[in-house]
Every structure is written in C-alpha cells, then in structure tokens.
Backbone as a ProteinNet text record, in pm:
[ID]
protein_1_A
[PRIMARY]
XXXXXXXXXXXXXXXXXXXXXXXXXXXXXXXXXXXXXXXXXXXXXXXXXXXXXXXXXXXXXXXXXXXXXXXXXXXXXXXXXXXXXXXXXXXXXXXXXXXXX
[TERTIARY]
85.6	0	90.1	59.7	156.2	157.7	272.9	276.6	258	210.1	152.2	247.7	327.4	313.9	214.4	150.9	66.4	150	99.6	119.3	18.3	15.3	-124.3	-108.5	-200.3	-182.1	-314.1	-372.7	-459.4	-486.5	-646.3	-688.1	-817.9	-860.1	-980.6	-1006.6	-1154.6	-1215.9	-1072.9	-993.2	-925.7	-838.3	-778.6	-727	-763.5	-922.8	-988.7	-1042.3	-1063.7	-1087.6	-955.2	-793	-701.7	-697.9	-728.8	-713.5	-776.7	-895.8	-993.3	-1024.6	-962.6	-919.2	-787.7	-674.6	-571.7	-496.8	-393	-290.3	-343.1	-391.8	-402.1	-572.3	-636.3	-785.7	-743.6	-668.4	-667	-604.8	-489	-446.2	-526.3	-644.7	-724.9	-825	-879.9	-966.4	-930.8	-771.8	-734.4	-686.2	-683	-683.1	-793	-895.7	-1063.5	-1084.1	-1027.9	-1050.7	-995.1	-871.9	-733.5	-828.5	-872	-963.3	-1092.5	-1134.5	-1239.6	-1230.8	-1131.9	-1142.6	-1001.8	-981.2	-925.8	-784.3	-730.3	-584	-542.7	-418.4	-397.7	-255	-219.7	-103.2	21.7	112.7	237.4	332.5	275.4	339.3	296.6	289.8	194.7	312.2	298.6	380.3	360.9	365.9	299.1	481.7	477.9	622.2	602.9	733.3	701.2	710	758.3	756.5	623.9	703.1	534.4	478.7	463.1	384.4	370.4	219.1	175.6	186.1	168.9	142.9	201.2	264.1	315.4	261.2	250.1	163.9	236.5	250.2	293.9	167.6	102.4	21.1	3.5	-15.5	-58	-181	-188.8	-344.8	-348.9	-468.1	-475.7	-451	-455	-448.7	-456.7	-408	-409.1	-535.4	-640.7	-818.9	-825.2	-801.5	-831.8	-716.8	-612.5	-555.8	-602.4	-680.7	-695.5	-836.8	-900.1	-1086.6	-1030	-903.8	-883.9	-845.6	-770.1	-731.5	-835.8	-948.7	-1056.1	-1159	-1146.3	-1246.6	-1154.7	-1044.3	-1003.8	-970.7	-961.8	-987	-1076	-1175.6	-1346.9	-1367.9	-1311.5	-1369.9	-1336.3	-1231.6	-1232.9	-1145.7	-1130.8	-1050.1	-877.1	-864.5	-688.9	-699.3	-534	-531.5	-435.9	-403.4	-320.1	-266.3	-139.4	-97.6	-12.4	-29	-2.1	84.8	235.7	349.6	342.5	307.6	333.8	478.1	506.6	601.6	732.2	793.7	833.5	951	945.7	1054.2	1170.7	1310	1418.2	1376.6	1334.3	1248.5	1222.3	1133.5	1036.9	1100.1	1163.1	1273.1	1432.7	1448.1	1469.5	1437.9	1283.5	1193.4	1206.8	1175.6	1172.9	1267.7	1444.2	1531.8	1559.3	1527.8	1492.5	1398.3	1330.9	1231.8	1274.7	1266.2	1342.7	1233.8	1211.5	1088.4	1120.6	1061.1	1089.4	1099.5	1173.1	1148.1	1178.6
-117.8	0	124	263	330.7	414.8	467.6	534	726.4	826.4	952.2	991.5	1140.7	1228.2	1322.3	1309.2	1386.1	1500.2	1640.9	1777.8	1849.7	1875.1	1938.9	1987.9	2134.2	2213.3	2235	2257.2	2287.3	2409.3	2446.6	2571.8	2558.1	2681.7	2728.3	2602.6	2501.2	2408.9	2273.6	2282.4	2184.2	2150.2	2280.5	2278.4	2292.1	2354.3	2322.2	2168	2096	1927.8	1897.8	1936.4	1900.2	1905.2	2028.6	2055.9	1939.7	1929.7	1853.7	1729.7	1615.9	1519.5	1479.7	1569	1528.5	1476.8	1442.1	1399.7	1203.8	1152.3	1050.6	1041.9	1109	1068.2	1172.4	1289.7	1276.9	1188.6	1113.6	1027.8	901	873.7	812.7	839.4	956.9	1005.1	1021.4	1028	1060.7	883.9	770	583.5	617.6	663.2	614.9	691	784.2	860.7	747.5	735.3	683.6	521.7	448.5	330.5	337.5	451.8	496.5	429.1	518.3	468.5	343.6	277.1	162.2	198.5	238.8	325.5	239.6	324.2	231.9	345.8	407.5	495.3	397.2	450.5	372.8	461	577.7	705	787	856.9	1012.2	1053.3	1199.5	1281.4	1448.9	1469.5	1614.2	1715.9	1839.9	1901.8	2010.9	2079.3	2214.8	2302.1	2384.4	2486.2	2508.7	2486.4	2500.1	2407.9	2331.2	2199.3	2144.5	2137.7	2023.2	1950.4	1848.6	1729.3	1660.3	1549.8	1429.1	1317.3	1286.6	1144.6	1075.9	950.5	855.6	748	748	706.1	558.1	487	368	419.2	422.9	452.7	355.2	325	249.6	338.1	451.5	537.3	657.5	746.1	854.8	974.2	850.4	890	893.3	810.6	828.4	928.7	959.6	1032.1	1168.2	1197.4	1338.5	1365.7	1255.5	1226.1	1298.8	1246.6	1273.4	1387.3	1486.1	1599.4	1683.7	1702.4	1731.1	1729.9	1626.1	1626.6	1665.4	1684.5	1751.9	1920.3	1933.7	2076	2143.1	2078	2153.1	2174.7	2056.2	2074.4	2208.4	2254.1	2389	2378.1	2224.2	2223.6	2163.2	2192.6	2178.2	2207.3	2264.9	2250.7	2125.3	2088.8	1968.6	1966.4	1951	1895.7	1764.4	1649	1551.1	1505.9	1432.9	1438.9	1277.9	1205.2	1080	1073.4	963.7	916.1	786.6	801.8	663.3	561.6	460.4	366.9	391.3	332.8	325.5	235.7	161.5	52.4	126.6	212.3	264.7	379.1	420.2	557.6	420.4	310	259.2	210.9	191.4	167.9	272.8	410.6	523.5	563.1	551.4	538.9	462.4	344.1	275.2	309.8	359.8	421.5	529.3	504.7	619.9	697.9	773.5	861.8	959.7	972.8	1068.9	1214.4	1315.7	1419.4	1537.6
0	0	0	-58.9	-114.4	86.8	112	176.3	149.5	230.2	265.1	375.7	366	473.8	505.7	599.7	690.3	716.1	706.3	808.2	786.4	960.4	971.9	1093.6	1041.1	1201	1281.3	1362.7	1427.9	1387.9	1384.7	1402.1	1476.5	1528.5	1583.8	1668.5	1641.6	1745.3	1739.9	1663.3	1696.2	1793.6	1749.3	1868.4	2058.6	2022.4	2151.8	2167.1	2056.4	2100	2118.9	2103.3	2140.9	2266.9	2319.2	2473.5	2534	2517.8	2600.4	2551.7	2410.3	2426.4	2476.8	2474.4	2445.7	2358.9	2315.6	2201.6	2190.6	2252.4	2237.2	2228.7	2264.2	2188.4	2044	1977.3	1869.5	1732.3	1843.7	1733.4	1740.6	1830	1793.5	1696.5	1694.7	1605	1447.4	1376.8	1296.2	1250	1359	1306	1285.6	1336.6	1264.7	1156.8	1118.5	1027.1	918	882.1	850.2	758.2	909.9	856.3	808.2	780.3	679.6	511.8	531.5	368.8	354.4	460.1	432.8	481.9	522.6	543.2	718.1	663.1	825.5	908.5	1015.6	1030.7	1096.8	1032.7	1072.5	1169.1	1157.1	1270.1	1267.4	1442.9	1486.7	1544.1	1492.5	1589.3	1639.1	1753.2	1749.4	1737.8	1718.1	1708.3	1732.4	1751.8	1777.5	1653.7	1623.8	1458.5	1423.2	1304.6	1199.4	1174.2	1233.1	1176.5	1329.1	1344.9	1474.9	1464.2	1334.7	1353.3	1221.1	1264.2	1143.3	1144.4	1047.2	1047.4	896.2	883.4	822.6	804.9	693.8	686.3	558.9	595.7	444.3	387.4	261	230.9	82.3	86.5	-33.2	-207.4	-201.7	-349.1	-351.6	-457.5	-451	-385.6	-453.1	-409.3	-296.6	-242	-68.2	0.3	-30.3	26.4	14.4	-123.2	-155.7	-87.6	-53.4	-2.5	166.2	210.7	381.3	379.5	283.2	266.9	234.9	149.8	141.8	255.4	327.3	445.3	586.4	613.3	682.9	694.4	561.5	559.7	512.8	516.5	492.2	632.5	725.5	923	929	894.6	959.2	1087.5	1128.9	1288.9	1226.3	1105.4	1100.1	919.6	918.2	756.2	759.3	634.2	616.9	479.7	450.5	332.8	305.4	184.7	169.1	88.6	110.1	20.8	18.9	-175.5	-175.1	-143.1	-65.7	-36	-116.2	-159.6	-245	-165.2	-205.6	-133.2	-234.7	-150.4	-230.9	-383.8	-354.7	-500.9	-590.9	-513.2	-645.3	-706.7	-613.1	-711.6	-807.8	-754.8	-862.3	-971.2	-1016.5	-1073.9	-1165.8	-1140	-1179.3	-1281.4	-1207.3	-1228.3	-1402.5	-1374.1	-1476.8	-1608.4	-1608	-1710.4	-1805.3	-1955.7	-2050.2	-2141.2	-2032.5	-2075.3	-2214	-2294.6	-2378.7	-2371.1	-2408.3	-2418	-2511.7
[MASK]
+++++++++++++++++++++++++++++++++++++++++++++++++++++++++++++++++++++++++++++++++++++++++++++++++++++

C-alpha cells in the first residue's frame, strides 16, 4: 500500500478538542478517520515549529488520500498537506524508465 506524509496544524475548534481530548484521543480520532477509507497509520507525531502534527500514513491510493485531505480541511478544525512518499524501489523503478522528451 503506497505510503503519505501527513502535516497538519490545528486551528480554531481543533485545537480546543485538542485541549480537552488530548494527544491521544486525537491520534485516535485521525486511526478512525485513517480506517475509513481503508488506510492504516504507521506514525503520529505532534512538534514544535510550523507543523503540529506528522503522520505517516498507508493509504490504499491517490483517491483516498486526496478524499482525507478534502475532508479535513473543509472541518475547519486543522489545515493539512499531503506528500506521496516513495521507497528506495520505487525511485529505482523510476530510475529505470526512458521517458521521452
């Protein structure tokens, strides 16, 4: 399953359900999100800077990654942006390919 970086920051009510779940009922809420559309997280992390939150995510396809990005930032309680991720493989794969130009 292709791997996703997660970053995403809190805004407005999110960061007030942060307060008052805490860091561990939201990285619960973001596995149920995650197993929605079939996905599964392989790492949470909260940080300091510009970015609250990291997440390492499996997702089954480009669709579902762009469906969790879409429905997380319509909430209004975080923005988020999503970087496919590639394995050493697949950038040899890549590597391999004599694209025209």
């Amino acid at each position: 399953m292709p791997k996703y970086l997660v970053q995403a920051n809190y805004v407005g009510e999110g960061i007030k359900g942060l307060l008052k779940e805490g860091g561990t009922g939201r990285r619960a809420a973001v596995e149920k999100l995650l197993g929605s559309v079939g996905g599964k997280m392989e790492s949470f992390y909260y940080a300091f800077g510009g970015t609250d939150l990291f997440i390492v995510a499996d997702l089954p396809d480009n669709v579902s990654a762009a469906a969790l990005s879409l429905t997380v930032n319509a909430s209004g309680a975080a923005s988020s942006r999503v970087t496919v991720l590639l394995t050493a493989e697949e950038v040899d794969a890549a590597a391999k390919k004599t694209p025209s130009y």
